[in-house]
DOFISE-77247 format. One record per residue: residue in three letters; x, y, z of N, C-alpha, C in turn. Coordinates in steps of 0.02 Angstrom, whole numbers, plus 50000, padded with zeros to 5 digits. Example, Ala and Ser with C-alpha at 12.3 -4.5 7.8 and 13.67 -1.06 7.14 Angstrom:
<atoms>
ALA506604971650390506154977550390506604983550390SER506424988850354506844994750357506455000250394
</atoms>
This chain:
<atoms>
UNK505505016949332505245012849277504615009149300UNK504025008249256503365004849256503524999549231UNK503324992049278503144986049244502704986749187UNK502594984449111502344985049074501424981149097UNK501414977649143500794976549154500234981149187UNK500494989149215500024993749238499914994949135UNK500364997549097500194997549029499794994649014UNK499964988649005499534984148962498704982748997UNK498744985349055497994985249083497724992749050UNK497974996049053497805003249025497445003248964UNK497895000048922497804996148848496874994148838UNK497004988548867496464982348893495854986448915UNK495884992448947495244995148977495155000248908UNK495415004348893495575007648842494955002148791UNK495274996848760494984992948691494264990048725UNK494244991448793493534988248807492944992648812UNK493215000248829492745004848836492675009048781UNK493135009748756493155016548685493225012448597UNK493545006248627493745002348544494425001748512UNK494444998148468495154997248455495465001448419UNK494955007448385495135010848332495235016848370UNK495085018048450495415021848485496105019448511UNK496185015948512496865012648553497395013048496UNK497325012948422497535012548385497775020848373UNK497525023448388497565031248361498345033248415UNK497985030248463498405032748545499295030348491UNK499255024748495499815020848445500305025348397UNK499695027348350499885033048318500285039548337UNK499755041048374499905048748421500635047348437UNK500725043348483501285040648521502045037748502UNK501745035748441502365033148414502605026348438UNK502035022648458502115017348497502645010848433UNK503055008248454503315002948406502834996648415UNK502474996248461501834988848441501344991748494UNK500824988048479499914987348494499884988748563UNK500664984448589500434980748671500974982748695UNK500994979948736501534979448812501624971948817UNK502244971148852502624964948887502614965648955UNK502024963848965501914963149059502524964349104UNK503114961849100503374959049140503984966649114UNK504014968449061504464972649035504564978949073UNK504934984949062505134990449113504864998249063UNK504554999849080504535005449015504465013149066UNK504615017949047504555025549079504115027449102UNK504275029749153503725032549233503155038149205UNK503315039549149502715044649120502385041749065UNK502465037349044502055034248985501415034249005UNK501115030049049500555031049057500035037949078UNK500405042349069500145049249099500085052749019UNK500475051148977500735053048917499995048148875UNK499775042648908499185038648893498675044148909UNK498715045148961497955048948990497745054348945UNK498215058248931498405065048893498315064648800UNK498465060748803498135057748735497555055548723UNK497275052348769496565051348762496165055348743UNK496395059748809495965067248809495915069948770UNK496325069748709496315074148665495975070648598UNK495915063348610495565060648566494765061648572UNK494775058748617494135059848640493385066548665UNK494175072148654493945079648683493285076448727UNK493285075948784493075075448842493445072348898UNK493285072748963493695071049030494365076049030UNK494585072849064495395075549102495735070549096UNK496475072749085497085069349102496805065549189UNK496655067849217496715064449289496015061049286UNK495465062449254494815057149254495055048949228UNK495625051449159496055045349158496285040449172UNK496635043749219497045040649278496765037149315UNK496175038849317495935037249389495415029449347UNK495415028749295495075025549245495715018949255UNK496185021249254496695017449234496825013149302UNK496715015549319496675014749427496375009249414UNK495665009349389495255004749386495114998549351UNK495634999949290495664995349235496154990249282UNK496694994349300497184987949328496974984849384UNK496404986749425496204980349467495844974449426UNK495414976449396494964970149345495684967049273UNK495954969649285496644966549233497124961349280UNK497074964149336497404960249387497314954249423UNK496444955349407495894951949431495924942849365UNK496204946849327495954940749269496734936149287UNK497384937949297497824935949293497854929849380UNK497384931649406497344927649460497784930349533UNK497844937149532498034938449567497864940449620UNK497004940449618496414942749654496424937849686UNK496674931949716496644926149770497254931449817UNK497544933749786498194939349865497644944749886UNK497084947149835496844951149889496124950649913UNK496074944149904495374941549938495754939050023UNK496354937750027496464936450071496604941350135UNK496584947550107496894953950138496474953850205UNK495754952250211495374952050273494484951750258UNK494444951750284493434950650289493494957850265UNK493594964050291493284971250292493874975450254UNK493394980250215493914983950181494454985550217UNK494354989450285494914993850332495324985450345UNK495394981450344495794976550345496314976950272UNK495984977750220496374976850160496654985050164UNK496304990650203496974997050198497624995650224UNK497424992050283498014990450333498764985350269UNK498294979750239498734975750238498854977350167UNK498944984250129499194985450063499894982650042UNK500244986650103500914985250089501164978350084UNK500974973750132500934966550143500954962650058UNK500254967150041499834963849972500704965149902UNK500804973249909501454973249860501794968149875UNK501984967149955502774963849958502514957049937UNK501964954249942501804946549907501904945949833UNK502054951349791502024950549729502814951749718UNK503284950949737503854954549738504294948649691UNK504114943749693504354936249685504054936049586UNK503344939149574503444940649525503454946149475UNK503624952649533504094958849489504604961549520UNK505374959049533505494960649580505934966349573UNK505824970849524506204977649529505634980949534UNK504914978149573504584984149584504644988349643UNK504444996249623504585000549659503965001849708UNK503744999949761502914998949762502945007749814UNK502395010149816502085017349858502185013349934UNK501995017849982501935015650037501165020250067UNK500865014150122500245015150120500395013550197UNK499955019050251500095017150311499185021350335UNK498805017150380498225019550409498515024550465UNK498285032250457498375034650516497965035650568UNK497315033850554496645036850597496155031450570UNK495635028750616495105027150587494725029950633UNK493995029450609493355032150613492955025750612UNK492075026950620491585022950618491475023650539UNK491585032150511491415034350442492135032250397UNK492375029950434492995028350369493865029550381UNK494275031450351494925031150377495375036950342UNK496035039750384496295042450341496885036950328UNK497265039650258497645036350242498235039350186UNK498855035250219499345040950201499825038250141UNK499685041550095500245037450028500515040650005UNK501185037750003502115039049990502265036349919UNK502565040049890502985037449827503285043049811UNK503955039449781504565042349735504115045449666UNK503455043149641503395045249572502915050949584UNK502875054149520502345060649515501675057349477UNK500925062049502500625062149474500115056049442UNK500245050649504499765044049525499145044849568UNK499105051049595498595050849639498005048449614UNK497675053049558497135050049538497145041549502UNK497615038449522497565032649497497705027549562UNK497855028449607497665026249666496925026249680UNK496535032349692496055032449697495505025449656UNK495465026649604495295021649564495475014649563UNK496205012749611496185007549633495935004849685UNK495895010249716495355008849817494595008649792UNK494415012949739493595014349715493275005249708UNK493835003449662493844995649621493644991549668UNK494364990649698494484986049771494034985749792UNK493744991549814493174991449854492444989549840UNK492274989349782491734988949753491764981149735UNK492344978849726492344970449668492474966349745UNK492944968549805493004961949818492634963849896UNK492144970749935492024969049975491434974049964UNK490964975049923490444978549889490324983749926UNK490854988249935490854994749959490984999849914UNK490465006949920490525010749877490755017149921UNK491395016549906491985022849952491785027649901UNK492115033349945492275040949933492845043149942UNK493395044049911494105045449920494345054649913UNK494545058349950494565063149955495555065349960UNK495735069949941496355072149971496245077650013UNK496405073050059496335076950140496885083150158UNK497755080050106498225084950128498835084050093UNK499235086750051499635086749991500395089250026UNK500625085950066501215088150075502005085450051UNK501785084349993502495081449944502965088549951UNK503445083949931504155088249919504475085949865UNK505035088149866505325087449783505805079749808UNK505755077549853505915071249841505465065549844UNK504835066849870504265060349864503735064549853UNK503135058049825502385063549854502225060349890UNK501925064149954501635062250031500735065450009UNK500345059350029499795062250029499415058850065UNK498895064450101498275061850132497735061950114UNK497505055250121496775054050055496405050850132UNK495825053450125495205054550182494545047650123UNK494575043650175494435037950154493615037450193UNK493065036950138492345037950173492205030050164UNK491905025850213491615021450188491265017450269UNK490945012950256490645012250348491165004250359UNK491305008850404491845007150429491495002950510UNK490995001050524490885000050587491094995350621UNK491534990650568491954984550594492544985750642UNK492804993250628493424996650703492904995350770UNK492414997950768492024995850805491784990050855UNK491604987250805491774979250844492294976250827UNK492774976850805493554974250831493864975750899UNK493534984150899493754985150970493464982251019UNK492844981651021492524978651065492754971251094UNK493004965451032493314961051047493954960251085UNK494354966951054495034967351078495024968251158UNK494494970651192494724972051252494204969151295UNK493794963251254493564956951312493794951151267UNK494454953051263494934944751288494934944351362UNK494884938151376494734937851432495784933851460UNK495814936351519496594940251560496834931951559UNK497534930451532497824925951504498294924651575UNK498524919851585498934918351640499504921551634UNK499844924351689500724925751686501364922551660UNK501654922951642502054920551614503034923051623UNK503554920851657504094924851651504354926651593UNK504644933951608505494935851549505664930051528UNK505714926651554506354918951517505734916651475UNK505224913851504505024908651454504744914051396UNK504384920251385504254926451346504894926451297UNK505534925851309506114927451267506174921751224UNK506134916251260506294908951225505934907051192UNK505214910551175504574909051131505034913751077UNK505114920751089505134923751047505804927251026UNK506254922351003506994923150996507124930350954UNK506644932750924506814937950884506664943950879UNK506314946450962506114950950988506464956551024UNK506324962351013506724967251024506324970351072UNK506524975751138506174975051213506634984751221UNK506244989751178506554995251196506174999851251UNK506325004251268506135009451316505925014051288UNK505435019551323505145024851286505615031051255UNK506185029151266506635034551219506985029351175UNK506845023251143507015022151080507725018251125UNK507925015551167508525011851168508345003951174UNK508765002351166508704993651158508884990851229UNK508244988951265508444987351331508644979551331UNK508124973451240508504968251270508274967851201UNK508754959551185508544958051121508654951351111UNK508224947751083508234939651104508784936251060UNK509024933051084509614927151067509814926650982UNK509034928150943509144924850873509424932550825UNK509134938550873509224945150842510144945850851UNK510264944350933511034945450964511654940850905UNK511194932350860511644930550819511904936150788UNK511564938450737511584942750686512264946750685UNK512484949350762513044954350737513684949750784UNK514244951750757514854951250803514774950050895UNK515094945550932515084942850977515384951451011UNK515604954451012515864957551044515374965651045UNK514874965550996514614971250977514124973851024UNK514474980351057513874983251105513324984051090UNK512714982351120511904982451076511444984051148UNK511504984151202511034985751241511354991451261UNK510684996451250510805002851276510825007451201UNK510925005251159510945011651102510415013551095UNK510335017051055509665017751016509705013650976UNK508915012150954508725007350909508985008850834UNK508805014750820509015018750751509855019150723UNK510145017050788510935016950763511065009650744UNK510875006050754510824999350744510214995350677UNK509524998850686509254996650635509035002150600UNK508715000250526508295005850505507825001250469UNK507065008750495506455005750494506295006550430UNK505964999950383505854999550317505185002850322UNK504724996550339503944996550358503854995650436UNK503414999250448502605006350410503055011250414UNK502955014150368503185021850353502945025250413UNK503515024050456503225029650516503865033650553UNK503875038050590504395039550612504535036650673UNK505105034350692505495027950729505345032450824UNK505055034650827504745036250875504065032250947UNK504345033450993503885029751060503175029451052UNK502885037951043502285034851013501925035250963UNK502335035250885502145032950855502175025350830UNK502715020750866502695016450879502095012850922UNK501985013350967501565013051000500755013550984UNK500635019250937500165020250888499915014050848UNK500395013150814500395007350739500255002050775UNK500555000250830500364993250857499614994650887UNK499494998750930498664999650942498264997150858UNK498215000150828498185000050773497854994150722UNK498694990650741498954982850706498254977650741UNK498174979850798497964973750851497204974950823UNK497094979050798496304980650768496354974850715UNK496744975150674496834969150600496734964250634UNK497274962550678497604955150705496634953950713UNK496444955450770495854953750808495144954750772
</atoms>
């Protein structure tokens, strides 16, 4: 189910670019019982595609997916008016900061939609020319409306004019997995890195006082077992419960970054992470 506010932005871009006497037709076509949407309301995972497709036919020009990708765009400047554009002015100085911290950006809104179902967005590669980037979802047939939300993003809040490509389509019949090849100058990996590795060498410090900073830290080995785990993680289960030495995966499961629970792809993401952090 769609929060009725990707709708009602659809709507909104719709009556600003074509008119009301197009939006009205769509109504028609559709069988819509009112004008609008209830932001906050739940309505069917194809409606808006069922939007695109109607257009098209009003309009006899574009595509169902030029649509989409329209719609991409409407809901950032719709999003933009509701004040929600203070969560993603904060995402970082540089676009490749706001790829990193997408998921971050959903889970901050969760408080006000909270049966949303959000995609998952994980950087696998960057470049000087730009990034790839890998997006997950349960639904069909959003791609081109992602796009149109990175095009937006990019243009309104860090005046970058990207190029979004699908790099590699390997959905299955239970998610779509896709790789979208992200162009944009990116030269800030650049000098992040450069910072990252003249920090200048921090004093030593023991295991004990390292654990007691960080009660909630988990200390595995390169095959995934739990060599230690600080005091506040060990509350969590039964006094008696064996925990050093398993694998990590029998004990937890990994929500976020969509990655596989692996040494180095673990290892990866945090290289990675320390690019944002720094």
């Amino acid at each position: 189910m769609l929060y009725g506010i990707l709708l009602e932005s659809a709507r909104d871009g719709i009556y600003l670019s074509y008119g009301n006497h197009v939006w009205k037709k769509i109504v028609q076509e559709l069988n819509f019982e009112h004008e609008s949407f209830t932001t906050l309301g739940r309505y069917e995972d194809n409606l808006i595609e069922k939007i695109a497709e109607c257009l098209t036919d009003i309009l006899h020009e574009g595509t169902p997916e030029y649509y989409m990708q329209f719609f991409g765009e409407c809901f950032v400047r719709f999003f933009t008016n509701y004040g929600y554009d203070k969560i993603l002015r904060v995402a970082g100085r540089h676009f490749r900061d706001f790829l990193h911290s997408i998921d971050q950006l959903h889970d901050s809104t969760k408080f006000s939609f909270p049966q949303m179902r959000s995609p998952l967005f994980h950087v696998l590669e960057e470049d000087e020319p730009g990034a790839f980037l890998q997006y997950k979802s349960r639904r069909r047939g959003f791609q081109r409306y992602i796009v149109g939300q990175l095009r937006e993003c990019a243009s309104r809040f860090y005046n970058e004019d990207i190029y979004v490509r699908v790099q590699d389509d390997i959905s299955t019949n239970e998610c779509t997995l896709i790789i979208f090849r992200v162009d944009f100058n990116n030269s800030a990996v650049k000098d992040t890195s450069q910072r990252l590795f003249s920090i200048p060498n921090l004093p030593d410090i023991t295991s004990e006082t390292f654990f007691k900073v960080f009660p909630f830290c988990l200390l595995i080995d390169p095959s995934m077992r739990i060599y230690h785990m600080g005091k506040s993680v060990k509350s969590l289960f039964p006094v008696d419960t064996v925990l050093i030495g398993r694998y990590l995966e029998e004990i937890f499961r990994l929500i976020r970054p969509d990655i596989s629970l692996e040494w180095d792809k673990v290892i990866l993401f945090i290289y990675l992470f320390k690019f944002v952090l720094f």
